[in-house]
C-alpha positions in Angstrom: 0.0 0.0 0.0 1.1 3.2 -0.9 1.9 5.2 2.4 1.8 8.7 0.6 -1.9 8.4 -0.7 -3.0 6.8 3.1 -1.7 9.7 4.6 -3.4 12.0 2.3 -6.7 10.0 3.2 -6.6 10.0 6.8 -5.7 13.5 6.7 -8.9 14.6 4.6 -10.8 12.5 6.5 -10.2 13.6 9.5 -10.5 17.3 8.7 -13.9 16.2 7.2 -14.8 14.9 10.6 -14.0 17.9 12.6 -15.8 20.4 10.0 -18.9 18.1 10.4 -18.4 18.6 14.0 -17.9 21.8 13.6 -21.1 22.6 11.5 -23.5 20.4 13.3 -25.7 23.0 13.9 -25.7 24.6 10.9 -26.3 22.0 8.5 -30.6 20.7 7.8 -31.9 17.8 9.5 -31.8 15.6 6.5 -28.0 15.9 6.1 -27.2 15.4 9.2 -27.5 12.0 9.7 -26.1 11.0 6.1 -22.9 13.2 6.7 -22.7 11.7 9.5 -22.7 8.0 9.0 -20.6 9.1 5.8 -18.0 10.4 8.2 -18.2 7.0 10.5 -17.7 5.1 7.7 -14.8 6.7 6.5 -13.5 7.3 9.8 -13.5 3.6 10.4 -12.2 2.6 7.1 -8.9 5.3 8.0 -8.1 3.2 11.4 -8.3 0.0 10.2 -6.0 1.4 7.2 -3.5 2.7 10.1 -3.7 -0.4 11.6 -3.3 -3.1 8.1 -0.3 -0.5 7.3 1.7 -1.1 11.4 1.3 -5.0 10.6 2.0 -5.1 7.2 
């Protein structure tokens, strides 16, 4: 796995996490919930990729 593009990713990934927390209260009810599952999901995906890049 390429190390440069994973830390690109978690980097995005985690900036998009802290702008949805960050804009919570801003953004309509029926975006909330999607952005937010969007942003578990890819939160997820970035720590299992930390954690297949340390054993690999």
């Amino acid at each position: 796995m390429n190390n440069e593009n994973l830390v690109i990713y978690i980097i995005v990934v985690l900036c998009l996490g802290a702008v949805l927390i960050m804009s919570k209260d801003k953004l309509p009810p029926r975006l909330k919930r999607g952005m937010a599952l969007t942003a578990v999901v890819l939160i997820a995906f970035a720590f299992i990729f930390i954690i297949y890049s340390l054993l690999a």
